[in-house]
C-alpha positions as CSV (number, residue, x, y, z in Angstrom):
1,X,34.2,-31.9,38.8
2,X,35.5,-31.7,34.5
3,X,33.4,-34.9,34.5
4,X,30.5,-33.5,35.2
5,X,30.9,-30.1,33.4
6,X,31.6,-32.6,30.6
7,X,28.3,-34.4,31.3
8,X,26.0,-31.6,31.7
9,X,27.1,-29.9,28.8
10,X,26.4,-33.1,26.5
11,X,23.3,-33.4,27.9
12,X,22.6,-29.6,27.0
13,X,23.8,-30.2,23.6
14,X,21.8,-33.2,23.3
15,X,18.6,-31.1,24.4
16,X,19.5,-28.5,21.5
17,X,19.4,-30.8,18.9
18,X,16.5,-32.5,19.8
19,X,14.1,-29.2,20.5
20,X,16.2,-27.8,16.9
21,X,15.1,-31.3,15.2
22,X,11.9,-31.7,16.5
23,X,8.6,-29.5,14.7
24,X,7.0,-28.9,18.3
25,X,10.2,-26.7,18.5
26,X,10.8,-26.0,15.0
27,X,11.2,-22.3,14.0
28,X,10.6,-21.7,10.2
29,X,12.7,-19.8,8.7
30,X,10.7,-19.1,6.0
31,X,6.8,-18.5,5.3
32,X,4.0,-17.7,2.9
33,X,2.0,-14.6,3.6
34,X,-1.3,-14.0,2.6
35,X,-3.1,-10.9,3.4
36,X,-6.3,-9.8,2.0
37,X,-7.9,-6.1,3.2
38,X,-10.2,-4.1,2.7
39,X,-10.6,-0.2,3.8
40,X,-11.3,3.2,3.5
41,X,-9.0,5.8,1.3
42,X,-9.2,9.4,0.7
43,X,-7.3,11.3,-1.5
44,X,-6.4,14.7,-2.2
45,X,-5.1,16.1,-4.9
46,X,-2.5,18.8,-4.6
47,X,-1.3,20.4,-7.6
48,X,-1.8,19.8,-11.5
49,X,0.9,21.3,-14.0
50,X,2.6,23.0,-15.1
51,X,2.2,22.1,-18.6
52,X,0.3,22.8,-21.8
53,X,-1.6,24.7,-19.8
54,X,1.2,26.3,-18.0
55,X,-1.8,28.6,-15.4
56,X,-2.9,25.5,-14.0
57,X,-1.3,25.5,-11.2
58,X,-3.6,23.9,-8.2
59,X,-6.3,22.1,-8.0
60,X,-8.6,20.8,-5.3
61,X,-10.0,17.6,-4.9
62,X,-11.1,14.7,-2.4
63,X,-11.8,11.0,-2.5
64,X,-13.3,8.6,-0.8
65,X,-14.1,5.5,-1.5
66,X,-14.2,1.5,-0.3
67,X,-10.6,0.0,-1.4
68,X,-10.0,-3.8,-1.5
69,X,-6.9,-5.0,-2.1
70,X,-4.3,-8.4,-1.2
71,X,-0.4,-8.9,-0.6
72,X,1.1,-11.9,-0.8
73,X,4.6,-13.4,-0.3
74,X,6.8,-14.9,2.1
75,X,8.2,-13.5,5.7
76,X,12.0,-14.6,6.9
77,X,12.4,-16.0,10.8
78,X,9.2,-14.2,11.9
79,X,11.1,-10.6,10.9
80,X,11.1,-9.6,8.0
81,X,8.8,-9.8,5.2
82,X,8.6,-9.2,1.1
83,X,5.4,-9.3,-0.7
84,X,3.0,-8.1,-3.8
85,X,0.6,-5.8,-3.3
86,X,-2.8,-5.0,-5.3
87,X,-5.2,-2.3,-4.5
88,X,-8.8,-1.4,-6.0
89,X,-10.8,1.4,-5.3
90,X,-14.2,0.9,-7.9
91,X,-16.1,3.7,-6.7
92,X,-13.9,6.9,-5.6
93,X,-16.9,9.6,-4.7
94,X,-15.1,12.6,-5.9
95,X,-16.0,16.7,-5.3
96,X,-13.8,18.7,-7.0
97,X,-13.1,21.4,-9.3
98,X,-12.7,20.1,-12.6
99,X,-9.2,19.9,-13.8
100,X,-8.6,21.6,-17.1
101,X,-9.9,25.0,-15.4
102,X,-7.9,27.5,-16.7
103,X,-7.2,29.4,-13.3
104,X,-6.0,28.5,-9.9
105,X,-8.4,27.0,-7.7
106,X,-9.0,27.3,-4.3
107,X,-10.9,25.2,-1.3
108,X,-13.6,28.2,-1.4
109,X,-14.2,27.4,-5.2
110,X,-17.5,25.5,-6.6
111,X,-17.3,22.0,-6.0
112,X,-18.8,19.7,-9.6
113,X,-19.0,16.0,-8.1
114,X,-17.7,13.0,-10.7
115,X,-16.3,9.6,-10.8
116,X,-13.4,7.7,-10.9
117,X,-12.0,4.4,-9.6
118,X,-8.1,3.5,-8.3
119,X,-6.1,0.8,-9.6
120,X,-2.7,-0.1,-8.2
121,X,0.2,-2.6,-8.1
122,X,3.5,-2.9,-6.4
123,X,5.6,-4.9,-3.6
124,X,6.0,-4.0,-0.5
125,X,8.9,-4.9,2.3
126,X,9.2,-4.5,5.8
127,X,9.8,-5.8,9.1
128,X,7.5,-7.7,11.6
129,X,7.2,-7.0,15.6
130,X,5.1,-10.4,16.4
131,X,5.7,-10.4,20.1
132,X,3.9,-6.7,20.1
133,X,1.8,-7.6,17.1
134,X,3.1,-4.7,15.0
135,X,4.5,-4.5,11.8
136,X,6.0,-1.7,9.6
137,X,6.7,-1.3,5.5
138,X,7.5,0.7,2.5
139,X,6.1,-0.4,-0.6
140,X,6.7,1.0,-4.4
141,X,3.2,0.8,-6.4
142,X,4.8,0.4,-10.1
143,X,1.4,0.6,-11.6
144,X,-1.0,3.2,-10.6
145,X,-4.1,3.8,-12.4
146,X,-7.2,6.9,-12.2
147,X,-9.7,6.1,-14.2
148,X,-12.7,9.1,-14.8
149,X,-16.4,8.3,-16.4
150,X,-14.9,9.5,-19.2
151,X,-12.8,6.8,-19.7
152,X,-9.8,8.7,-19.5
153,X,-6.8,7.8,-17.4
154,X,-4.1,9.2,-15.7
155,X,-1.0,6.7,-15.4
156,X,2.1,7.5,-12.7
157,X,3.5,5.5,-9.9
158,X,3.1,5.9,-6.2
159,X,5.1,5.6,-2.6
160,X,4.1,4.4,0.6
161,X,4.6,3.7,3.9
162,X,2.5,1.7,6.5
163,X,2.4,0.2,10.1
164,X,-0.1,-2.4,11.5
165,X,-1.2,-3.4,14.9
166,X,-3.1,-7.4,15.6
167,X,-6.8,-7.3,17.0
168,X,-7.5,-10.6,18.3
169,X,-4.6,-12.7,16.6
170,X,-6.6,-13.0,13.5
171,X,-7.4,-9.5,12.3
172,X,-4.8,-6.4,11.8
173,X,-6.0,-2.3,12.1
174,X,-3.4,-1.1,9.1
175,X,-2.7,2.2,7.7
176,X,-1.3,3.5,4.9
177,X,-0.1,6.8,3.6
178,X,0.6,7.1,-0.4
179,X,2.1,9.8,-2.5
180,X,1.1,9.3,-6.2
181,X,2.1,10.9,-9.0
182,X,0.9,10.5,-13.0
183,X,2.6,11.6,-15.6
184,X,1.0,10.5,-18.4
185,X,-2.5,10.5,-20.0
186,X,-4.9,8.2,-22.2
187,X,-8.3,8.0,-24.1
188,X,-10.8,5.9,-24.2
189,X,-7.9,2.6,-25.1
190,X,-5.6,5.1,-27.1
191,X,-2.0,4.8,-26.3
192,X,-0.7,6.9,-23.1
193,X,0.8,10.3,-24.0
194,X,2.3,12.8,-21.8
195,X,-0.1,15.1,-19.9
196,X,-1.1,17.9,-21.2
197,X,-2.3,19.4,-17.7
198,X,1.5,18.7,-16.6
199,X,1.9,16.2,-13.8
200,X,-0.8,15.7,-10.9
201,X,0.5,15.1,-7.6
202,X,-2.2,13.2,-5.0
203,X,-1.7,12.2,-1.4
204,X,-3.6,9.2,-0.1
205,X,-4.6,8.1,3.3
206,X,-5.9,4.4,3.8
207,X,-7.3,2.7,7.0
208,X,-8.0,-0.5,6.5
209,X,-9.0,-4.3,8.3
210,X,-6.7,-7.1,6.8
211,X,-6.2,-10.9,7.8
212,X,-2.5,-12.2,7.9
213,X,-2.3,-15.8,7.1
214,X,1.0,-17.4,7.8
215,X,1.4,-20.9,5.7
């Protein structure tokens, strides 16, 4: 009988290595991500100021716009993932009351439509679900750019969080929930100063279509 618990367990252990040696079995325990997307974001801006102007208080506003946008980096044992993300928004349509009013505004208010675009870059990490074909994140957007027609920009950082779900093993439904805030303020190329409007606050909603390539 020990002989042949001796046996079958060699022959288990022989199995092991062979399915742990051989790439039909193979897990990799590490791999590259690439994940271009492109979506839909809207934006709202919730508050501007205090500051120079210390009665601006809040201030209307919503954008909508196509975004496009990549991440890239590398996912450990099929888990867990940690990659750089870059978003661009080109043409945010944008109704709102212009900021710089000088009294509190309020959803009921004249709308004046204008332009801007979105610019932002960060890293994301998070953690992947494959046999339910979900994955969750956080992400920390260092750079985070709003560019008018005027060619002035408001510079801040943002937060997010976001979850995906797989469509037909090769696409992903994703969405993506931002809280930006800019602090500072430039000019037509001119070096970024603090805000003179005080600090505007925006929250940002983005469904989007991306496709995860493992390598």
């Amino acid at each position: 009988m020990r002989i042949q618990i001796i046996k079958s367990m060699s022959i288990l252990v022989v199995g092991l290595v062979f399915c742990g040696s051989s790439p039909a079995f193979a897990v990799s325990a590490i791999d590259y991500l690439v994940d271009p997307y492109v979506g839909y974001s809207v934006l709202g801006v919730s508050s501007v100021g205090p500051g120079k102007y210390s009665n601006i208080q809040t201030n209307y506003a919503s954008y909508n716009g196509l975004t496009f946008g990549a991440r890239a980096g590398v996912q450990f044992m099929d888990l867990l993932f940690l990659a750089a993300d870059g978003s661009y928004t080109p043409s945010l349509f944008t109704k709102t009351n212009a900021i710089g009013s000088t009294y509190n505004s309020t959803p009921n208010d004249p709308l004046i439509t204008q332009g801007a675009s979105n610019t932002k870059v960060g890293v994301v990490a998070g953690f992947s679900m494959p046999i339910v074909g979900v994955r969750l994140w956080v992400g920390y957007n260092f750079l985070d750019d709003l560019t008018g027609t005027s060619s002035s920009i408001l510079h801040g950082y943002s937060l997010k969080v976001g979850a995906s779900y797989s469509l037909l093993a090769l696409f992903s439904l994703n969405a993506e929930f931002l809280a930006s805030n800019y602090a500072k303020f430039s000019y037509q190329g001119a070096a970024s100063i603090s805000n003179p409007a005080g600090k505007v606050s925006n929250s940002q909603l983005l469904i989007s279509i991306g496709v995860p390539i493992y390598l």
